[in-house]
C-alpha positions as a printed NumPy array, in Angstrom:
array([[ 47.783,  -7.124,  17.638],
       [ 44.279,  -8.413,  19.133],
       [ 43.105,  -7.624,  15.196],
       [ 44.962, -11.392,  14.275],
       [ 41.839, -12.952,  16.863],
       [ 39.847, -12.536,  13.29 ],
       [ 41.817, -14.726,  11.25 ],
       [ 40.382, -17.824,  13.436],
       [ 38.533, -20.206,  11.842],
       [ 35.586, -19.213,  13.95 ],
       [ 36.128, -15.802,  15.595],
       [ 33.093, -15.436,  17.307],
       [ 32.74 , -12.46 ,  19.468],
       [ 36.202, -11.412,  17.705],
       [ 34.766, -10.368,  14.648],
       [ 33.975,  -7.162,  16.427],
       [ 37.761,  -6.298,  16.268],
       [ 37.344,  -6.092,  12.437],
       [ 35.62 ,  -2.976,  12.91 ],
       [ 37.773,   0.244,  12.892],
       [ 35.069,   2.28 ,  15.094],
       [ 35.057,  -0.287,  17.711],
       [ 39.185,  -0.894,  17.82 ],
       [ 39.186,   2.753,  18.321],
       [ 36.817,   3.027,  21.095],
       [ 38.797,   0.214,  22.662],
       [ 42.2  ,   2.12 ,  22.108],
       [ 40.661,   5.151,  23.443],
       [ 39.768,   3.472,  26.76 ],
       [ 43.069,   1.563,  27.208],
       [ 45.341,   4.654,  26.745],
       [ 43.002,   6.66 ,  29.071],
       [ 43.163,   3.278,  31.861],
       [ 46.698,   3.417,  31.073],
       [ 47.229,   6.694,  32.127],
       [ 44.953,   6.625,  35.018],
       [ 47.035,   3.655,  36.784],
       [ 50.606,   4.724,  35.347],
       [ 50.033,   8.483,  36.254],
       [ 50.575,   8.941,  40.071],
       [ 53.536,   6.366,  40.359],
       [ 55.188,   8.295,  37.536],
       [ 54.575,  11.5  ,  38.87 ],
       [ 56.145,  10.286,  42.218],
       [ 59.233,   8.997,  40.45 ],
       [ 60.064,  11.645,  38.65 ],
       [ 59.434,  14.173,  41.846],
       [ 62.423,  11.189,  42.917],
       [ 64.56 ,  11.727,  40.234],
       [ 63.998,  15.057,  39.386],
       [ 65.099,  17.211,  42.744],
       [ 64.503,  21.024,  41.067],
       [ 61.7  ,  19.576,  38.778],
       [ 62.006,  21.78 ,  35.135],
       [ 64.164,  24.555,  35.12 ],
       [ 61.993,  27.871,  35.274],
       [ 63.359,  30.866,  33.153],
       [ 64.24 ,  33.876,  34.854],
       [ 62.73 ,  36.102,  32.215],
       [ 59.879,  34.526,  31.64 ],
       [ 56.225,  35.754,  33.25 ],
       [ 57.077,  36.188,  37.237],
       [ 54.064,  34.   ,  37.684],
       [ 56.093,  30.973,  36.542],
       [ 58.522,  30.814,  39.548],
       [ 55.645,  29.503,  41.272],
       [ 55.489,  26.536,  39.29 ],
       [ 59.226,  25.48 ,  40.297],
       [ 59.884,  22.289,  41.135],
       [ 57.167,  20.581,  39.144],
       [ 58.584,  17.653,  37.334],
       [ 58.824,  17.272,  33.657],
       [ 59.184,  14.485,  31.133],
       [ 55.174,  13.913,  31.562],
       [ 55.435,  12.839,  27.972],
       [ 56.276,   9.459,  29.107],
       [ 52.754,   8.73 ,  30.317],
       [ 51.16 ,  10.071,  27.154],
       [ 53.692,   7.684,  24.905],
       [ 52.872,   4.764,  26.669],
       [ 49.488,   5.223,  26.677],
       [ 49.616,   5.821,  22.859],
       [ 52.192,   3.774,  21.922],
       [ 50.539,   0.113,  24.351],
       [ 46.672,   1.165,  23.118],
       [ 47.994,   1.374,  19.408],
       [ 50.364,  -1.88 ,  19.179],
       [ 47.231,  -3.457,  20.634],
       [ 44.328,  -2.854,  19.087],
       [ 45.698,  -1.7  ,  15.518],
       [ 46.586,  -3.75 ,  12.617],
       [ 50.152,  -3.685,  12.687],
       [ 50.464,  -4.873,   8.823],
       [ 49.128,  -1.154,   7.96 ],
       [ 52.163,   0.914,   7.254],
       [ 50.745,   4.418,   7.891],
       [ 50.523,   3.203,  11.475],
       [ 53.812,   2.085,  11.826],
       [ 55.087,   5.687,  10.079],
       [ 53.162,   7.396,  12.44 ],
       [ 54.046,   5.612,  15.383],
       [ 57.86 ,   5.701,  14.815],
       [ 57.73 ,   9.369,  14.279],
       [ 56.371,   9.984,  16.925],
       [ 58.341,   7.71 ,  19.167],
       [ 61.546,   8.633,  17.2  ],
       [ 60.506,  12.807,  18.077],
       [ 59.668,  11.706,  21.509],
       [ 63.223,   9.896,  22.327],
       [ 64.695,  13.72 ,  20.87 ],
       [ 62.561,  15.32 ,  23.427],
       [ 63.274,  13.148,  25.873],
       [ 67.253,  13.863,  25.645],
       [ 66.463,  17.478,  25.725],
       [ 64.53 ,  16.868,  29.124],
       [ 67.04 ,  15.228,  30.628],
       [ 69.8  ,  17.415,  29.73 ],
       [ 67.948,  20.32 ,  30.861],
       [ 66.775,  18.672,  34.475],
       [ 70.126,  16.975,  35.011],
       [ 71.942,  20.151,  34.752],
       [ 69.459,  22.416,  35.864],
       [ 69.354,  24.884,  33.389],
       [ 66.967,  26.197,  30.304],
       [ 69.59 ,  24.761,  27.73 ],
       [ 69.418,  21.222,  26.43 ],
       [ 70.49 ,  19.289,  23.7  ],
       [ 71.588,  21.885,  20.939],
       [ 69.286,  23.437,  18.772],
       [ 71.236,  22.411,  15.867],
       [ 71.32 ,  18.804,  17.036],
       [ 68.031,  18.622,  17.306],
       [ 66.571,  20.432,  14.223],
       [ 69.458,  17.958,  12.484],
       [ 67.852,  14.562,  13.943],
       [ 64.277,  16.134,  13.605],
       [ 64.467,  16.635,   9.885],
       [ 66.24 ,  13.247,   9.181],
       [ 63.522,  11.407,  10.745],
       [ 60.898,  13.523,   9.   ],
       [ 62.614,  12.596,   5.775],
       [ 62.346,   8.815,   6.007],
       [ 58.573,   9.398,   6.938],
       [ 58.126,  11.471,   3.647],
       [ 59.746,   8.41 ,   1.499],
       [ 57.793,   5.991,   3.324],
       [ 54.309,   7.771,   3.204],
       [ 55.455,   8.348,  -0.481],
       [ 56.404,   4.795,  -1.22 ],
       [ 52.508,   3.642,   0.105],
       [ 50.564,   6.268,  -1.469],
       [ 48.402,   5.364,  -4.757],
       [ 50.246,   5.772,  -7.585],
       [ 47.781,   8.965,  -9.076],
       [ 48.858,  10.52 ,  -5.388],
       [ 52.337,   9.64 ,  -4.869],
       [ 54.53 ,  13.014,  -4.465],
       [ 51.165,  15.23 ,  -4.916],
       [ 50.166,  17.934,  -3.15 ],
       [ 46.438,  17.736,  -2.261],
       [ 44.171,  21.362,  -1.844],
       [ 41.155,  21.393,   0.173],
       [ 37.805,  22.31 ,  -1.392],
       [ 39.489,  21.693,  -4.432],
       [ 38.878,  18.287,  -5.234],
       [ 40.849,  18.179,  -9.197],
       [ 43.591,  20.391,  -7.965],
       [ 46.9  ,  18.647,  -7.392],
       [ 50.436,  20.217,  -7.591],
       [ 53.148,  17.344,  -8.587],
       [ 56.073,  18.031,  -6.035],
       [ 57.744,  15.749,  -7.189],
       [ 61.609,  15.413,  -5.896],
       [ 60.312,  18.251,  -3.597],
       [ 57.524,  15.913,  -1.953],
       [ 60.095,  14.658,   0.679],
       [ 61.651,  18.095,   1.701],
       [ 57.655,  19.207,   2.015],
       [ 57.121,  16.486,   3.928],
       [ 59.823,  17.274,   6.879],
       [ 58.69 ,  20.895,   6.671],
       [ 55.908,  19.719,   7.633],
       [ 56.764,  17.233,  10.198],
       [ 59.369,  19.213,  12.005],
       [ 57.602,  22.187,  11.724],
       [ 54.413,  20.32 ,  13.516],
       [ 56.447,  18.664,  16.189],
       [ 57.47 ,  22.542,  16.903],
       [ 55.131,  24.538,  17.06 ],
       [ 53.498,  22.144,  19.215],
       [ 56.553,  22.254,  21.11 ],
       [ 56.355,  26.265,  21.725],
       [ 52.646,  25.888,  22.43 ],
       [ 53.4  ,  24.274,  25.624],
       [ 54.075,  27.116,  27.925],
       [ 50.756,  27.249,  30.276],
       [ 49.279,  24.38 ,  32.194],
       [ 47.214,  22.388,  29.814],
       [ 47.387,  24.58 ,  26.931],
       [ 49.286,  22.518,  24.652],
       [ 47.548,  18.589,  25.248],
       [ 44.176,  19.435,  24.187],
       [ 44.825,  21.821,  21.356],
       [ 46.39 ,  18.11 ,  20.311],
       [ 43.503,  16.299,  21.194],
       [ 40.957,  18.616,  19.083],
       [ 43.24 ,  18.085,  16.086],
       [ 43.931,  14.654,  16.654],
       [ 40.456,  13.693,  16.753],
       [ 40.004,  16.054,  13.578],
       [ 42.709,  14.474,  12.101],
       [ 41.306,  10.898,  12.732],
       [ 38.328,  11.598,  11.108],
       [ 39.42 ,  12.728,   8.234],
       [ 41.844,   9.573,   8.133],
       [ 38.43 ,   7.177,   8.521],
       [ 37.033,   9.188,   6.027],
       [ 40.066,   9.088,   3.16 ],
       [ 40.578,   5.012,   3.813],
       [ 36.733,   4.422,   2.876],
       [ 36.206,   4.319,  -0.923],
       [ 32.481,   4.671,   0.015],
       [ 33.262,   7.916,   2.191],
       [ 35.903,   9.236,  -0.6  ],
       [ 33.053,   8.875,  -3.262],
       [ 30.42 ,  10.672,  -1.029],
       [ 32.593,  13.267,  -0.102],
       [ 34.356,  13.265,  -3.291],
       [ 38.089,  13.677,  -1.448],
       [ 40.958,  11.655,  -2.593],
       [ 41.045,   7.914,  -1.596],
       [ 44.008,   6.9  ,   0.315],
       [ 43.374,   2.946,   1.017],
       [ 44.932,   1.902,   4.577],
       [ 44.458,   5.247,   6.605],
       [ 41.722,   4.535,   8.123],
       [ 43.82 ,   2.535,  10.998],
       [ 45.173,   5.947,  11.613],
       [ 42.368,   6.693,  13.328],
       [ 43.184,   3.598,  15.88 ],
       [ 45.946,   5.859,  16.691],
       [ 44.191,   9.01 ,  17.149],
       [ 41.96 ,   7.623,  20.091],
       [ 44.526,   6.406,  22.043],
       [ 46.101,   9.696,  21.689],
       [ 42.832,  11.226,  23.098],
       [ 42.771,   8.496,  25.769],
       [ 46.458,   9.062,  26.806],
       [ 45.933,  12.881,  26.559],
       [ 43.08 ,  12.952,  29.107],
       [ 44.473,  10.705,  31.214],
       [ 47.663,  13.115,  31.411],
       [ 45.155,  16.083,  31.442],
       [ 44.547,  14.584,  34.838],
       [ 47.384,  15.366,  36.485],
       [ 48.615,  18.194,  34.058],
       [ 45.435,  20.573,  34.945],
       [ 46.149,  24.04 ,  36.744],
       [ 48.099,  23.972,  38.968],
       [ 50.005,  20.985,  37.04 ],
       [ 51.31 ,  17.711,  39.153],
       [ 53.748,  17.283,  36.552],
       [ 54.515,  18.795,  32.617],
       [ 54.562,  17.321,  29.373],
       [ 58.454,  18.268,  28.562],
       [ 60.077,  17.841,  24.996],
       [ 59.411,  14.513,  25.616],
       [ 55.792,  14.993,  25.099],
       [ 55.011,  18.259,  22.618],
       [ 57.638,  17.427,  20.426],
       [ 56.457,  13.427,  20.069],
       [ 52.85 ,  14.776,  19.545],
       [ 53.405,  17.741,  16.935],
       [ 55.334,  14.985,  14.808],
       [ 52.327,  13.054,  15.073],
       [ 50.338,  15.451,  13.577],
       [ 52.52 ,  16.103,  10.861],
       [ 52.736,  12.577,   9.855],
       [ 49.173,  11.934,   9.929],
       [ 48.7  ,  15.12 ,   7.54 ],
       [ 52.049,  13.758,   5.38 ],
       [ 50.348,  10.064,   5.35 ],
       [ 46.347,  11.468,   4.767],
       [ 47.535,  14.231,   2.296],
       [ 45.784,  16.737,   4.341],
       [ 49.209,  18.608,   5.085],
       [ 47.098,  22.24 ,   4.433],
       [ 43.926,  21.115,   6.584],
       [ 46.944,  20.301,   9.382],
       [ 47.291,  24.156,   9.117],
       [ 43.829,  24.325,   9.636],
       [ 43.082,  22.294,  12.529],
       [ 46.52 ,  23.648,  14.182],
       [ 45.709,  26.838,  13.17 ],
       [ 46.862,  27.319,  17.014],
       [ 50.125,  26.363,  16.293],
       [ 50.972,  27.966,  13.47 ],
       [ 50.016,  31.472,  15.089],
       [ 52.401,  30.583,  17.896],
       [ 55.268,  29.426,  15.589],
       [ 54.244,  32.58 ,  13.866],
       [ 54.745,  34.572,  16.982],
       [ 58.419,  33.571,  17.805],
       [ 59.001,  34.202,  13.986],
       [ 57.722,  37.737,  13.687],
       [ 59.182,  38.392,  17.158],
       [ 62.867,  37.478,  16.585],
       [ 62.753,  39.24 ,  12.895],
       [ 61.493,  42.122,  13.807],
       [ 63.379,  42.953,  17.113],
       [ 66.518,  41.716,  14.931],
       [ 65.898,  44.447,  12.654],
       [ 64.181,  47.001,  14.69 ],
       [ 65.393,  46.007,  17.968],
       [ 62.101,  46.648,  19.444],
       [ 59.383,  44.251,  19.714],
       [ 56.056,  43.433,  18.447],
       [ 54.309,  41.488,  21.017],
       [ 55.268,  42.44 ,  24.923],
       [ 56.861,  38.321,  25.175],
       [ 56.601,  35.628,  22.588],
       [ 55.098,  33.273,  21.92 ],
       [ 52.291,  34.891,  21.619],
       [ 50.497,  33.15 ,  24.802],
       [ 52.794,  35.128,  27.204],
       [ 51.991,  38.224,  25.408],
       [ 48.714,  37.987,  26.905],
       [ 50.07 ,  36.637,  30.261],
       [ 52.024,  40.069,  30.414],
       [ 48.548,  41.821,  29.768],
       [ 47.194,  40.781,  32.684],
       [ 45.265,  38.291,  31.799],
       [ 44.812,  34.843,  34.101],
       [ 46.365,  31.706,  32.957],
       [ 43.095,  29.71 ,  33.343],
       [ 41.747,  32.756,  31.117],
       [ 44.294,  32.091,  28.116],
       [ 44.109,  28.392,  28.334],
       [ 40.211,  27.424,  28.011],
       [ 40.134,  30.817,  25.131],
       [ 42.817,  29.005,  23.611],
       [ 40.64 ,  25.697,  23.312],
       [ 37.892,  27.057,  22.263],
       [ 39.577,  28.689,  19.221],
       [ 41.009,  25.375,  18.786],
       [ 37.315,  23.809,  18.192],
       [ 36.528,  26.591,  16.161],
       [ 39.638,  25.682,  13.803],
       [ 39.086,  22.009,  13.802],
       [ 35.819,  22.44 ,  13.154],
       [ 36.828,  24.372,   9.824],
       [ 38.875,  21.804,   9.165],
       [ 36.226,  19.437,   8.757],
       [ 34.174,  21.417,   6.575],
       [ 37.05 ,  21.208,   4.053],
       [ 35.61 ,  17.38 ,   3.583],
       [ 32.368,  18.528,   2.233],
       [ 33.225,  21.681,   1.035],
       [ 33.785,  21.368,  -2.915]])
């Protein structure tokens, strides 16, 4: 929005909001400000509203009861900080942003109907899995033919592979279907991620900011050339988007730290894993977004393996699934898993990153 202060006649100090860096920077502080003020009276209303706080299940790690009656739908702080930094400082004539941003807003609103079904009946079960896989992969699909309609013409409905800069597999009719795989499948694995106190928001931060880079760096024809990766004009803005994540993630961090004031919910993992998705779906870095979440997917892959093999077995591969409570039921500490978790997180984003330079 503030990006229109340029098209004065004599912008003046203004013409710093032409600069991507420095509308990030800014985004990045407002979300984090925004979270910072918002935070506590949030908190309090939901303690308000929400008498049992998020139902606990009973055969989950015995360490959880402890955590009863801490509120969810902690999402809501990390949307509006995401949501007010990037209809501020972005340029809201860039249609990646707006594909990201309704995704995740869209994902966020499924999340948040799951929350409330869950607190205002007090129980583990929500809206229906059905239901939401349904509304998840319909909203996915009308990002794919979106991010499809605004790609360049030599990229529309390709497949991109890292490292390998010629390589591109025409999807074709498939593209969209791909596209929601990847979305949905993002939005949750985040989504089963979020079982510990601060383990899922900065997994999402580290590929967020990953993921912003790489968006800078695919909008730049300069960068593309240097790097020799394929030039997507208009991404850059994504990574507007990014920062404020990173700002409204910290500023939730804040309160969500062991022992958590309040947790993310639906509301929150499964708005910021269809983020991710669509930033991979609009950059076409939808492998490097396996990559950077490399997390994620190993978590996903957890519950997976789990559920076939105890189906066909009936015994079980990992002592609780996802795979984070497996270790829980080791012995070891929360704090222990979570900050382990992170750093493999860097490690994997880090990776990621190579696969710029890397041809």
């Amino acid at each position: 929005m503030l990006y229109w202060f340029t098209e004065l006649g004599d912008a003046g100090l203004f013409n710093l909001f032409r600069y991507i860096t420095f509308r990030a920077g800014a985004a990045f502080f407002t979300a984090l400000l925004f979270g910072f003020i918002f935070g506590r009276p949030l908190i309090n209303l939901l303690r308000r509203r929400q008498r049992n706080g998020q139902p606990i299940r009973d055969d989950g790690p015995q360490g959880h009861l402890s955590k009863a009656g801490t509120p969810t739908m902690g999402g809501v702080l990390i949307l509006g900080a995401v949501v007010s930094s990037t209809l501020l400082w972005a340029r809201l004539d860039n249609p990646y942003i707006w594909i990201v941003l309704l995704v995740t807003i869209a994902f966020g609103a499924i999340g948040f109907a799951d929350d409330y079904a869950k607190v205002s009946k007090n129980n583990t079960k929500g809206v229906s899995g059905r239901t939401r896989m349904a509304l998840g992969l319909a909203i996915a699909a009308c990002a794919g033919v979106a991010a499809a309609a605004f790609h360049p013409e030599q990229l529309t409905n390709q497949l991109a592979f890292p490292v390998f800069k010629t390589v591109l597999l025409n999807l074709g009719i498939f593209f969209v279907p791909f596209s929601m795989l990847v979305i949905v499948g993002a939005a949750n694995a985040v989504n089963l991620t979020d079982g510990l106190d601060g383990l899922a928001i900065m997994p999402v931060m580290i590929a967020a900011g990953a993921l912003g880079i790489i968006a800078y760096a695919v909008g730049r024809a300069d960068f593309t050339q240097y790097l020799d990766v394929h030039y997507v004009p208009g991404t850059g803005e994504i990574l507007i988007f990014t920062a404020g994540l990173i700002g409204g993630g910290l500023g939730f961090l804040w309160y969500n730290a062991p022992p958590a004031a309040v947790f993310m919910g639906d509301t929150g993992s499964l708005a910021l894993g269809g983020a991710l998705g669509a930033i991979a779906v609009c950059t076409k870095h939808e492998i490097v977004l396996a990559i950077v979440g490399g997390l994620f997917v190993v978590e996903a892959l957890s519950v997976i393996i789990q559920v076939l093999y105890f189906k066909r077995t009936g015994r079980r591969v990992f002592l609780m699934a996802p795979i984070h409570h497996h270790f829980e039921k080791k012995g070891w500490a929360e704090p222990q898993i979570v900050i382990r978790f992170w750093i493999i997180s860097v490690i994997l984003a880090l990776i990621g990153l190579a696969t710029l330079k890397v041809r």
